[in-house]
BAMARKE-606597 format. One line per 2 residues: number of its first residue (from 1); for each residue x negated, y negated, z negated of N, C-alpha, C. Coordinates in steps of 0.1 Angstrom, whole numbers. Atoms other than C-alpha are relative to their C-alpha. Example, Ala and Ser with C-alpha at 12.3 -4.5 7.8 and 13.67 -1.06 7.14 Angstrom:
<sites>
1 = -9 12 0 -123 45 -78 -9 -12 0  9 11 0 -137 11 -71 8 -11 -8
</sites>
This chain:
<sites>
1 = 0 -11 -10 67 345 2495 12 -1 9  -12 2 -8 87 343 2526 6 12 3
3 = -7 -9 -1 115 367 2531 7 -3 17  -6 3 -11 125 371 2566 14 13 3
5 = -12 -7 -4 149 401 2566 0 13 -13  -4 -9 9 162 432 2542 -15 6 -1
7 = 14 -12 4 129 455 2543 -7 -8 -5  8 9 11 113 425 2531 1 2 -15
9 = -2 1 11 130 423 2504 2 11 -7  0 -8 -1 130 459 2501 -19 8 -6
11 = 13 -5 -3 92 465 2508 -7 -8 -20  4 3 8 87 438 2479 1 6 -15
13 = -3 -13 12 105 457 2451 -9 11 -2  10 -15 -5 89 491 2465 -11 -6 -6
15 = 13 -4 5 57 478 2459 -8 -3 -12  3 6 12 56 464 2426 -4 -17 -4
17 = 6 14 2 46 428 2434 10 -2 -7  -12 5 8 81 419 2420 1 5 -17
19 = 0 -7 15 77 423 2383 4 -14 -8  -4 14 13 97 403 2353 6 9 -16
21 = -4 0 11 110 404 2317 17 3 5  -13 -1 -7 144 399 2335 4 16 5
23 = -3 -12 -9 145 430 2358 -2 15 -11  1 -9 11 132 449 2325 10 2 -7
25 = -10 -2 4 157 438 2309 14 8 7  -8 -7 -10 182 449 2338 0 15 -3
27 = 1 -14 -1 169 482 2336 7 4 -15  -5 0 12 177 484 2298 13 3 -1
29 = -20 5 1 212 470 2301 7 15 9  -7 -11 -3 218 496 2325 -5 15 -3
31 = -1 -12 10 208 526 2303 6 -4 -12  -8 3 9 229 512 2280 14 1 5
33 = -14 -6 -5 258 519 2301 -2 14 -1  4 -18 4 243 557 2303 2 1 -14
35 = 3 -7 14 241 557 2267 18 -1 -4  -18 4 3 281 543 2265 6 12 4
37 = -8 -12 -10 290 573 2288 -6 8 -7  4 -12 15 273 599 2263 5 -3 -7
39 = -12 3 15 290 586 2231 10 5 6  -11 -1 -3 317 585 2248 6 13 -1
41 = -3 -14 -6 318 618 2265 -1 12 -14  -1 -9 14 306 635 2230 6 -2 -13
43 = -11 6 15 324 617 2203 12 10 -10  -11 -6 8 352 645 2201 -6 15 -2
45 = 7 -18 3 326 675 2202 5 6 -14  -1 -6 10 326 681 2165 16 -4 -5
47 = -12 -1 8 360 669 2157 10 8 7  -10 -8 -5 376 691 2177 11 6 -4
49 = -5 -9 5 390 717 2158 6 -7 -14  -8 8 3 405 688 2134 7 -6 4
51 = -10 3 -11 424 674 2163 11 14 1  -3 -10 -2 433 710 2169 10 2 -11
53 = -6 -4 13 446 715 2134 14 -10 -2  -11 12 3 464 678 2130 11 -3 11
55 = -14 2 -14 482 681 2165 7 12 1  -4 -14 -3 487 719 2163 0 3 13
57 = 2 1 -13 475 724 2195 -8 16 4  4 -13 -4 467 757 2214 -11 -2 1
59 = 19 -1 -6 433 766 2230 2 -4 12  -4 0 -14 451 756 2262 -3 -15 -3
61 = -6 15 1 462 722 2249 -17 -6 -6  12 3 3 425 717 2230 -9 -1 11
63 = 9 0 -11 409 724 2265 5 -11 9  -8 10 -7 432 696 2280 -7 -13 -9
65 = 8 7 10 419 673 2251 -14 -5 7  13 6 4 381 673 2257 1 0 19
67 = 3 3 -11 387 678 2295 2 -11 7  -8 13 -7 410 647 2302 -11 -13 3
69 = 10 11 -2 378 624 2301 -8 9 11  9 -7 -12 359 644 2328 13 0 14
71 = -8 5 -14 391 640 2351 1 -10 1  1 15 -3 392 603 2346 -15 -6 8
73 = 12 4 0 356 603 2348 -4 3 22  0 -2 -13 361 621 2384 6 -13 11
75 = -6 9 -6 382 599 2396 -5 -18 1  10 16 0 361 565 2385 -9 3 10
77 = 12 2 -14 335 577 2404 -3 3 16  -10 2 -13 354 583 2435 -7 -16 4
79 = -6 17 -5 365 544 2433 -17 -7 -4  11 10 4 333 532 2415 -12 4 9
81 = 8 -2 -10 308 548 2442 0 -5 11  -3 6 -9 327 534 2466 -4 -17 0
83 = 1 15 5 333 497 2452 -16 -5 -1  11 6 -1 292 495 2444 -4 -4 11
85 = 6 9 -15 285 495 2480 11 -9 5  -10 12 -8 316 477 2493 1 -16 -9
87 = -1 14 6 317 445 2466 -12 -3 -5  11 3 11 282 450 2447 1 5 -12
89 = 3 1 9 267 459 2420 4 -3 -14  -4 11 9 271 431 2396 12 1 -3
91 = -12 1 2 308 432 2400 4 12 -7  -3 -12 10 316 468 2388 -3 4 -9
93 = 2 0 9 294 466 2365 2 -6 -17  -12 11 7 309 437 2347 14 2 1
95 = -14 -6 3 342 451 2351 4 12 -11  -2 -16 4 342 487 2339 -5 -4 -17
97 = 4 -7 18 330 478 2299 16 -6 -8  -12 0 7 369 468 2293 6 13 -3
99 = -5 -12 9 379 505 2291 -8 5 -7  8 -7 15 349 515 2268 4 -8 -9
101 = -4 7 10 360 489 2242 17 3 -6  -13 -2 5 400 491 2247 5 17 -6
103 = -1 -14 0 402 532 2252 -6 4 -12  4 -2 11 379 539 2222 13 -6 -15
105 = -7 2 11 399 520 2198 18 5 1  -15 -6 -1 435 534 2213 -1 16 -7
107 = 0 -10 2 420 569 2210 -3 4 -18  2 2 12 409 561 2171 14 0 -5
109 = -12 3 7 444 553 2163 18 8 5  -10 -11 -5 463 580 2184 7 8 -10
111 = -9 -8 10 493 594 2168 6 10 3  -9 -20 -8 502 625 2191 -13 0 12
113 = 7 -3 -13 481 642 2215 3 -3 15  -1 2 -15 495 630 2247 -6 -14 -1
115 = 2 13 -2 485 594 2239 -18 0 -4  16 -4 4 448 608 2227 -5 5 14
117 = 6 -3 -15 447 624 2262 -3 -12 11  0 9 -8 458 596 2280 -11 -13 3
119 = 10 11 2 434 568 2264 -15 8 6  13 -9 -4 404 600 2272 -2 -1 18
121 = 0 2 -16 419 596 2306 -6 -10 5  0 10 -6 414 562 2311 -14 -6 -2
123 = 12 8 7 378 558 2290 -7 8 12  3 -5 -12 369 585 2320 0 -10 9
125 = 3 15 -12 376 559 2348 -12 -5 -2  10 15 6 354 536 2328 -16 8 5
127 = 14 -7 1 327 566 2323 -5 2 15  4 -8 -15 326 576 2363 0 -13 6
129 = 6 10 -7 324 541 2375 -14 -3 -7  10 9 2 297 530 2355 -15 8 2
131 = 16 -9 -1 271 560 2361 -5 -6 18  7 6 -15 269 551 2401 -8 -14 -3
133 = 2 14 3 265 514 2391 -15 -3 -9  10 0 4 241 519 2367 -13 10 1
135 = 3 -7 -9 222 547 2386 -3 -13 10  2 7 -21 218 522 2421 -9 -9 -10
137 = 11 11 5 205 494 2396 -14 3 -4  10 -6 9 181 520 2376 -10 -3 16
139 = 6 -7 -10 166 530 2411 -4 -17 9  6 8 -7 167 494 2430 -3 -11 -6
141 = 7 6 11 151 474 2400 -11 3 -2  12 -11 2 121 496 2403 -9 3 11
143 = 9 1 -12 91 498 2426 0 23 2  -6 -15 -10 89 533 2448 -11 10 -15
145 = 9 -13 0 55 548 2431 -3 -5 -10  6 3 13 37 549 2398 2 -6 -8
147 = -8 -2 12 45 537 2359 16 -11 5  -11 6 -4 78 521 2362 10 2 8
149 = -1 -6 -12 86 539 2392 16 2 3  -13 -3 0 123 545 2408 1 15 -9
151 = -3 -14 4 117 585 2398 -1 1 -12  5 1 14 107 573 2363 9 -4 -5
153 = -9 4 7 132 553 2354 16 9 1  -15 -8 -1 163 573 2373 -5 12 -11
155 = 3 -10 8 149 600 2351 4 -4 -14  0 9 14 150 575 2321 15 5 -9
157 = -19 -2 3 193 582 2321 0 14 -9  -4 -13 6 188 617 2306 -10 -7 -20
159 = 3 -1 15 167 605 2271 14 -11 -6  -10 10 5 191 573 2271 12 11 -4
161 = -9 -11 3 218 602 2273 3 10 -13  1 -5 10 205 622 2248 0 -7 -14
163 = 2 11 7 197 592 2227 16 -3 -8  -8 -2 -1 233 587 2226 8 10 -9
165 = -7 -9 10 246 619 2214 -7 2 -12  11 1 17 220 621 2187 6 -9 -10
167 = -6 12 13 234 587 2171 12 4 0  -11 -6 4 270 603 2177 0 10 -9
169 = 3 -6 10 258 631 2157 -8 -6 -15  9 11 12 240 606 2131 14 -7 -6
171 = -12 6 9 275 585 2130 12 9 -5  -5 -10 1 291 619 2125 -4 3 -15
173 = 4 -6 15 270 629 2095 -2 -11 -7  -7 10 7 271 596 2080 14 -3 -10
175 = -12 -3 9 307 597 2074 3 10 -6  -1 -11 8 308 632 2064 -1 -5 -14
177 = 7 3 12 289 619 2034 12 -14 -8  -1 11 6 307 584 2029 19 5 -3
179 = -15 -1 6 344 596 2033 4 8 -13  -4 -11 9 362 613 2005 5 12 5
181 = 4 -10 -7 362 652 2009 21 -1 9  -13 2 -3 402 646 2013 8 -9 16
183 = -3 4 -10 401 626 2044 -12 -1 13  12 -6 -14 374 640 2065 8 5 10
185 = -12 -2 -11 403 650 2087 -2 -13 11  -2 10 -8 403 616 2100 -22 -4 9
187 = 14 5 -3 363 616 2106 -3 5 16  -1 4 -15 369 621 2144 2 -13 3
189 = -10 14 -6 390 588 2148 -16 -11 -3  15 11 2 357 568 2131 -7 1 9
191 = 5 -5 -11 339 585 2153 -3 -6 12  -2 5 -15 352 577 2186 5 -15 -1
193 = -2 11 -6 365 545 2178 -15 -10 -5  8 7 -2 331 533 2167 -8 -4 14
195 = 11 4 -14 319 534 2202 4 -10 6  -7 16 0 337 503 2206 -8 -13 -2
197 = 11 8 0 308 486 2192 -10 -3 5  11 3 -16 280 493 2215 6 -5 12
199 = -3 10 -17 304 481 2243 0 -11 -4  0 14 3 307 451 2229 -15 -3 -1
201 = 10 6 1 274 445 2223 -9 2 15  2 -1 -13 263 458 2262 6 -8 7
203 = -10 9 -7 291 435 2273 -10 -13 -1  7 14 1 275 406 2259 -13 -4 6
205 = 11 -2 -8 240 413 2271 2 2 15  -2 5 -16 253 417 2308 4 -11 1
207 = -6 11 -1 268 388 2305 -13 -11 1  16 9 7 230 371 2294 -11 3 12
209 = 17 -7 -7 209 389 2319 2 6 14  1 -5 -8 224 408 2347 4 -11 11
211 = -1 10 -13 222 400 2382 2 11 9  0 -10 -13 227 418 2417 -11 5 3
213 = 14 -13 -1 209 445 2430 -7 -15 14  6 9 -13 183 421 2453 2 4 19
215 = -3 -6 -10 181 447 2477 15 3 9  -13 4 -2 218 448 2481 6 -13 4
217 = -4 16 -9 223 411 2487 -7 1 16  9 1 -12 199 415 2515 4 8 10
219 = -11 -8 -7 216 445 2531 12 -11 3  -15 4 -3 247 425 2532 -1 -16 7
221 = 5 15 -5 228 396 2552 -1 -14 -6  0 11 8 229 374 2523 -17 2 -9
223 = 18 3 4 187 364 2521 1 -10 -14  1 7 10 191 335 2503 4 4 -17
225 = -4 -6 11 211 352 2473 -12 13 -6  15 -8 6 181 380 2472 -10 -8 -3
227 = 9 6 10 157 354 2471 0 -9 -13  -4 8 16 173 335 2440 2 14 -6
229 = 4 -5 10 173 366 2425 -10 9 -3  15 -5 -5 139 378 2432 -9 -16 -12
231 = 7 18 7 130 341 2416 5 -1 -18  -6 -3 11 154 350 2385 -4 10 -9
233 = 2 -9 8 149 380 2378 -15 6 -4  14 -10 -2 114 391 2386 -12 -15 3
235 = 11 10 3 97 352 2384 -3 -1 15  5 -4 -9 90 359 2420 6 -16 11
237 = -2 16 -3 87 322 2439 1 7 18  -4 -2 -18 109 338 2477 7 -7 1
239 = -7 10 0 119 317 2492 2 6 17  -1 -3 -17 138 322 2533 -7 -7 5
241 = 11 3 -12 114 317 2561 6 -9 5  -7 9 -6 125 284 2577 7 4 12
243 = -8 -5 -11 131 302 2609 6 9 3  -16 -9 4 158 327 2597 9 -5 -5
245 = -15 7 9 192 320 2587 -3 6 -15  5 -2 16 194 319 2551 8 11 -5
247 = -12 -10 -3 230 341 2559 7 5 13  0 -4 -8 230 366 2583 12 7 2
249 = -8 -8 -2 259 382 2599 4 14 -9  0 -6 13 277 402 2568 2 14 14
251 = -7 -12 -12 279 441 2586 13 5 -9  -12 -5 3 312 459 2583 3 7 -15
253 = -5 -3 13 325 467 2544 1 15 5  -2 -19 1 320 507 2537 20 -1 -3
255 = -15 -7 1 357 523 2541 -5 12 -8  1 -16 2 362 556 2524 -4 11 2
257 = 7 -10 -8 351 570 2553 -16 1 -1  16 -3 3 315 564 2539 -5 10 -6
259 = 3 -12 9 319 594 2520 -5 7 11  6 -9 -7 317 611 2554 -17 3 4
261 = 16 3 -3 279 598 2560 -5 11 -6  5 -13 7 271 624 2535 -3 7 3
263 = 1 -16 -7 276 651 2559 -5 0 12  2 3 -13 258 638 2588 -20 -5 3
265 = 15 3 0 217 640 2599 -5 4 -11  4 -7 7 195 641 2572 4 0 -14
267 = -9 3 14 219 636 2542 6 10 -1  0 -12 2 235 669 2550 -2 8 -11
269 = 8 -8 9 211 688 2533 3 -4 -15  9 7 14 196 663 2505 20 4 -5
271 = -14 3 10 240 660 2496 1 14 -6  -2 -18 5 245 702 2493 -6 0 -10
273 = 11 -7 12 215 705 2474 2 -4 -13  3 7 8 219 677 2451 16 7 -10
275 = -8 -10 7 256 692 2442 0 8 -5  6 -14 4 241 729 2441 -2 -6 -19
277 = 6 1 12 216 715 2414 10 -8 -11  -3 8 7 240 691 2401 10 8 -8
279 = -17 -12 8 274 721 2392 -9 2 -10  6 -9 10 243 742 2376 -4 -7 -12
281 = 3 8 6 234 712 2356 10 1 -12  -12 8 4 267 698 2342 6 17 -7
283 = -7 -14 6 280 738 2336 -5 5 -10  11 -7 7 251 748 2319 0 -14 -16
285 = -1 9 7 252 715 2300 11 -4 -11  -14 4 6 288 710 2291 0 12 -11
287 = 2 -11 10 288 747 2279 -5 -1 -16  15 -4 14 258 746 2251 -1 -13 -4
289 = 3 12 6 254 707 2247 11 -2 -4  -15 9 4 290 696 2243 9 15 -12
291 = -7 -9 6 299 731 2227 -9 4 -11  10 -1 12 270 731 2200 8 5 -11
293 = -7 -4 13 295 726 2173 8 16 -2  -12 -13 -1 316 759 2188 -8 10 -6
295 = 10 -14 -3 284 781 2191 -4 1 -12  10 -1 15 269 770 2156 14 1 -10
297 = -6 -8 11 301 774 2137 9 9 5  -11 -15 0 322 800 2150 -12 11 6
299 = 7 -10 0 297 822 2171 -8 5 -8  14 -5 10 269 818 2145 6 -2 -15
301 = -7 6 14 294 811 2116 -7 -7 -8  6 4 14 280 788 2098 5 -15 -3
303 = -7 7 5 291 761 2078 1 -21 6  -2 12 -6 304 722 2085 -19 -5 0
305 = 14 10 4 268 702 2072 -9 11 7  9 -7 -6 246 730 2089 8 -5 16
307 = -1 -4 -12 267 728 2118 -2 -17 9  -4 17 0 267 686 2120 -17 1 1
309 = 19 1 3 223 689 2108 -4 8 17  4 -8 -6 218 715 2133 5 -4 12
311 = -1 5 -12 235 698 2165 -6 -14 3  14 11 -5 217 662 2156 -11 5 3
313 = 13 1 -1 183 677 2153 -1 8 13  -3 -7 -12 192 700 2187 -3 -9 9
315 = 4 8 -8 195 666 2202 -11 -9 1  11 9 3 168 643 2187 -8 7 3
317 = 16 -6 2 140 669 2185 -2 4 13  -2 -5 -12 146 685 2218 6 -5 6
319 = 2 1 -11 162 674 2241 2 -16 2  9 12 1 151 638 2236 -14 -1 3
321 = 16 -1 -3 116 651 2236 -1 4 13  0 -8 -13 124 670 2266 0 -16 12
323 = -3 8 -8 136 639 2279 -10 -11 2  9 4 3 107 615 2273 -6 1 10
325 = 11 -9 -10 86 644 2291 2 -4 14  -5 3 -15 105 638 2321 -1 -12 1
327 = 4 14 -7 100 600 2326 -18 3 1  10 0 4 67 607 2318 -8 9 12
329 = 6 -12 -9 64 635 2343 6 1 11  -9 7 -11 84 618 2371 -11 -3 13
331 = 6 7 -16 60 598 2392 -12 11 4  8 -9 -4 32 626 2389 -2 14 5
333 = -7 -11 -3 46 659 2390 15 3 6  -11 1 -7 80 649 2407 13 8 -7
335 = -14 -4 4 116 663 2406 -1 16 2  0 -12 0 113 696 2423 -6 10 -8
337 = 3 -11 12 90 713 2401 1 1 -13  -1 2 14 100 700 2367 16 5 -5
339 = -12 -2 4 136 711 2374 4 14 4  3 -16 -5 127 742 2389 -9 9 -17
341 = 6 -6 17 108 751 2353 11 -3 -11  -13 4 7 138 738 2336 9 9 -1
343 = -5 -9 4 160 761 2348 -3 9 -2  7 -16 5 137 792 2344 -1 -2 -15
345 = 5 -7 15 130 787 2310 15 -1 -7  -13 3 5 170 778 2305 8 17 1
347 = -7 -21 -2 179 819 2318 -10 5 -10  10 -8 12 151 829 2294 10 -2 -11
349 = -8 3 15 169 811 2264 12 7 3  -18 -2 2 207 819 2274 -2 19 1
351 = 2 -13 -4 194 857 2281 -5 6 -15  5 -3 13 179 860 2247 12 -2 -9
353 = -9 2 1 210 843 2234 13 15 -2  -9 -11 -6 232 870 2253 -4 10 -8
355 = 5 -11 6 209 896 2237 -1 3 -12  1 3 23 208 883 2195 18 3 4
357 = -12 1 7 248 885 2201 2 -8 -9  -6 5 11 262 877 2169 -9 6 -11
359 = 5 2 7 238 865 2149 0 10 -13  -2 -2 18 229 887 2110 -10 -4 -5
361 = 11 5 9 205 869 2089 -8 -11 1  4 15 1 187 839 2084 -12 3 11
363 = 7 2 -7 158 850 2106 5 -1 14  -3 1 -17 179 858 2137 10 -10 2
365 = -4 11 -3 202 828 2130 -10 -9 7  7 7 -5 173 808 2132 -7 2 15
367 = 9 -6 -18 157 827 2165 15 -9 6  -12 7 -6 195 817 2177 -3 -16 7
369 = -2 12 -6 194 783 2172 -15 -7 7  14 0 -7 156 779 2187 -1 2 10
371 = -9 -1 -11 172 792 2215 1 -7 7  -7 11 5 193 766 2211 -10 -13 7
373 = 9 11 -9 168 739 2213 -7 3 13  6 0 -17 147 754 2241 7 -1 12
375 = -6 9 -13 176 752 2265 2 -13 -1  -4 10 0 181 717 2253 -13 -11 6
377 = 13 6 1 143 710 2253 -3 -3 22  1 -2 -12 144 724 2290 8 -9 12
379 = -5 9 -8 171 705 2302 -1 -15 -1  7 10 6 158 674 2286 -10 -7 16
381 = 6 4 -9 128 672 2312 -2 5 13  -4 -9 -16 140 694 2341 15 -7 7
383 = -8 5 -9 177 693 2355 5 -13 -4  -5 11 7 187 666 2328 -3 -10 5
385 = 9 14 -1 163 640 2338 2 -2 17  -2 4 -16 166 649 2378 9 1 6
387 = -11 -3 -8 196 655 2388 5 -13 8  -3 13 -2 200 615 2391 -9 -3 13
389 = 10 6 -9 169 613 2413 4 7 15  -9 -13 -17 187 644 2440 8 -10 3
391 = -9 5 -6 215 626 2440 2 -18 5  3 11 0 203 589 2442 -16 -7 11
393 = 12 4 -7 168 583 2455 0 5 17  1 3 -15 174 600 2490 7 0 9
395 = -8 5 -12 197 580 2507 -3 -18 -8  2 11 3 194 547 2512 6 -13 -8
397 = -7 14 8 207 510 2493 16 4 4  -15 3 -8 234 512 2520 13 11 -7
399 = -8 -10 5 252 544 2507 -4 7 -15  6 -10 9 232 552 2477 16 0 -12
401 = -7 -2 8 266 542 2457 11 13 4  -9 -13 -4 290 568 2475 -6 11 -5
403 = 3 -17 6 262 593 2471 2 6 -17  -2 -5 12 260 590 2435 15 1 -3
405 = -10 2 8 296 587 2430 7 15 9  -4 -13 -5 306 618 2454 -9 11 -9
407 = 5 -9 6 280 637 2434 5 1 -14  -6 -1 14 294 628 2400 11 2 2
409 = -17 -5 0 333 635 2412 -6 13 -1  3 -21 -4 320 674 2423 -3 2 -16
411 = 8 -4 11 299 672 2390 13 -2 -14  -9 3 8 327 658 2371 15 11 -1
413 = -10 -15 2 353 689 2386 -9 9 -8  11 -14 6 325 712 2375 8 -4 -17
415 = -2 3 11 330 695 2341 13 3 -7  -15 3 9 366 691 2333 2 17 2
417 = -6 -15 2 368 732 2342 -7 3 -12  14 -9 11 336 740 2316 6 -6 -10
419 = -7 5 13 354 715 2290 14 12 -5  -17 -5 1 388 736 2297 0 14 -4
421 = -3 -15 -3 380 768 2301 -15 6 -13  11 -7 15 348 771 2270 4 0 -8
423 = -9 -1 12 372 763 2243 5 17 1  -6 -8 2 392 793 2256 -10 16 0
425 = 11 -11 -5 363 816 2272 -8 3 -17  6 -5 13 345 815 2235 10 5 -12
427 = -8 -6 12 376 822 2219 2 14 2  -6 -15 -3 384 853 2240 -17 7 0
429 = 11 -5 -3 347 863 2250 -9 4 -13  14 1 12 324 856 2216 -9 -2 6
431 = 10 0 -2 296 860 2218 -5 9 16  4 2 -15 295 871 2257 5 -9 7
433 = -1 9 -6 304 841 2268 -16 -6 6  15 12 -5 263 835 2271 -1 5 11
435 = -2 -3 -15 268 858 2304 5 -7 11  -11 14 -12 290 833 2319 -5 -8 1
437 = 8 13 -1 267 801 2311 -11 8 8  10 -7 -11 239 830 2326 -1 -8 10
439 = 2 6 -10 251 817 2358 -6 -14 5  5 14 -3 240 780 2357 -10 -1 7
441 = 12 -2 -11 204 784 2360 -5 9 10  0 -6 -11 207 808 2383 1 -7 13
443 = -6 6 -10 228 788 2406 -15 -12 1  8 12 0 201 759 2399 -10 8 9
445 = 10 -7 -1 173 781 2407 3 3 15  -6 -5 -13 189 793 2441 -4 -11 7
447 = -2 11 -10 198 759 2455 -15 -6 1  8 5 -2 161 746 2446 -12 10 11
449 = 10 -3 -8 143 773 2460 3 4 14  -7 -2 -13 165 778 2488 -9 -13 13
451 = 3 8 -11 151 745 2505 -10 -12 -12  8 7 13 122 727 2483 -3 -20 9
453 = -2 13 -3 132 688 2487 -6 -4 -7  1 13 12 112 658 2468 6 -9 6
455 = -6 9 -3 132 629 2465 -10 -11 -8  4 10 8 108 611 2439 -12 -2 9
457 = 8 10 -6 90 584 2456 2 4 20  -6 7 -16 107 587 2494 7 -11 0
459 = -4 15 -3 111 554 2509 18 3 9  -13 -1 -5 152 561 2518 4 -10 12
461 = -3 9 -8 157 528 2532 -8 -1 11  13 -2 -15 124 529 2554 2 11 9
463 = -4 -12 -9 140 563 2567 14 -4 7  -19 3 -7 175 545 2575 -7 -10 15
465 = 5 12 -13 155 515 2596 -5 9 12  10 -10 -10 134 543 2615 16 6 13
467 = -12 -5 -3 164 560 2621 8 -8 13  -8 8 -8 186 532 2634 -9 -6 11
469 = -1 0 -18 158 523 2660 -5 13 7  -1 -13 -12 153 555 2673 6 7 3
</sites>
């Protein structure tokens, strides 16, 4: 197949002719960085209030704790949104798995809480570069429409996600069991420093398999480099058209100032919106997913092994299943209305919630945590699954890494307040703290029906070419 210029190599992706074992594998490798960035992010959920105890730490100083990886995480994806479009792909993504490996095992062996913050600081960086990165590959490894689909796979990040905290809650109730009852104190440190091991074993596998985004070499006037990996990855025998250069004039390296694009024509909009949906996401999320352990044993009092049983099966049964739904319900039913049902049935659950209060008896525990899973189930194949596809699918190759990485900073402040301030908000509030999460899907609900955008299956790049000649 002759390649004579970027849309070529663009159009070929898009339309599925390009298909390999390779580019499958790509896709994989990078939901295995999503799945690094969940462990990660949840590792200190249940051990919190053992940190708390063995550092003697306020509610101030415990909300500094779980927040300090959502400010690192801001800040990576600042630099790493930027860096995808200015160096590639390939390169940040092979960079960034040194602080999941080194940060996990500092934070394991932390002997005071400022040096537990610090390593959370730094595994952040790691975490907020590697979602743009692996986000841009999910989306330009993937043809536009039907199974396989860019909206199928960027959706894919929320089960990988869930996937994730489920086996952190698995390597969680494992040691419960294997340690003696006398040093279950330390059953955080196992915890977080096992995630040490999946980077290592992701590391290796990039190392075996990945390649640059195709479409990305091609943008950057480098044909020949797309068509060797068009030939690599996806079997695909392109080869440059004898009468094009093989390397075309590179255009100008994104500056910082790429961030501004964001706010300019029809990116505007799609950027507001994708934030809107993305705060009510991440607030509503951080709250109830990352605070499971708070809600099931302090709000709902109930004991360690219920509270350890009852946040795995929250994430495997629901909002895994949820998440599934959503790849599954991506290319046919799209973003907007699966995330728009998402959050309606997510104000249902937290309003019912708000309404049981504080839990008495086994049947209205149980209604509680059912609750429970249905926001999880909800967010699974609604905002969970799409929020990647708002913030990703519509803008094109050229900026899609700033977008994602400006949408994960905002998303990432959202975060480090909901880490900081739910510790203290459930200690002062109780059980009205569900009025406060109330707001999430609300806000979600607003921003989508305020202006009803699909992103799944718009051709971004085919809108940038139009664009630039008219």
């Amino acid at each position: 197949m002759a390649i004579r210029s970027a849309a070529d190599v663009s159009d070929l992706v898009n339309s599925g002719t390009a298909r390999g074992r390779h580019a499958k594998m790509i896709v994989v490798i990078a939901l295995g960085g999503i799945f690094l960035d969940a462990y990660d992010l949840s590792s200190l959920a249940y051990g919190l209030p053992d940190i708390t105890r063995q550092f003697g730490l306020s509610s101030a100083m415990a909300g500094t704790v779980t927040a300090s990886i959502s400010v690192g995480s801001l800040l990576g994806a600042l630099l790493g949104g930027w860096l995808v479009d200015r160096i590639g792909r390939y390169r940040v993504f092979m960079a960034n798995m040194v602080f999941f490996v080194v940060t996990a095992l500092v934070c394991a062996v932390a002997q005071d809480v400022w040096t537990l913050i610090a390593a959370r600081f730094v595994m952040g960086i790691g975490v907020g570069m590697d979602i743009p990165v692996a986000i841009a590959f999910l989306a330009e490894f993937s043809r536009l429409r039907g199974k396989g689909s860019k909206g199928s796979r960027t959706a894919a990040w929320s089960p990988a996600w869930y996937t994730a905290t489920s086996g952190c809650y698995l390597v969680i109730m494992f040691l419960y069991f294997v340690l003696p009852q006398a040093h279950l104190g330390w059953l955080w440190r196992f915890t977080v420093g096992f995630g040490a091991v999946p980077a290592l074993i992701v590391m290796l596998l990039r190392r075996r398999y990945m390649n640059e985004s195709p479409t990305w070499a091609a943008e950057q006037g480098d044909l020949e480099s797309a068509a060797r990996i068009l030939r690599e990855s996806y079997g695909v025998d392109a080869r440059v058209a004898d009468d094009v250069p093989a390397r075309a004039p590179r255009p100008p390296r994104p500056g910082l100032a790429a961030y501004a694009r964001l706010f300019t024509g029809p990116y505007r909009a799609r950027t507001v919106q994708s934030v809107a949906v993305g705060l009510a996401e991440t607030f509503g999320y951080n709250a109830v997913a990352f605070g499971l352990p708070i809600i099931i044993a302090t709000l709902m009092t109930q004991g360690p092994l219920t509270t350890i049983a009852s946040s795995f099966t929250l994430n495997l049964v629901f909002a895994l299943t949820g998440g599934l739904l959503g790849i599954r319900w991506a290319s046919t039913r799209g973003a907007w209305p699966m995330m728009t049902l998402g959050f309606a049935i997510q104000f249902v659950a937290i309003t019912v919630l708000a309404v049981i209060g504080q839990p008495s008896g086994t049947a209205v525990v149980t209604a509680g945590i059912l609750m429970l899973g249905t926001f999880m189930f909800a967010q699974g194949f609604g905002p969970g699954a799409h929020i990647m596809s708002y913030a990703s699918l519509g803008f094109p190759t050229s900026m899609r890494g700033v977008s994602i990485g400006f949408n994960q900073a905002v998303l990432r402040l959202g975060s480090t307040l909901t880490l900081f301030f739910f510790p203290i908000l459930s200690t002062g509030l109780g059980t009205h703290v569900y009025w406060v999460i109330l707001g999430a899907p609300v806000l979600g609900l607003v921003a989508l029906l305020v202006k009803r955008w699909e992103p799944v299956g718009f051709d971004a790049d085919a809108e940038e070419r139009a664009l630039a000649r008219g």
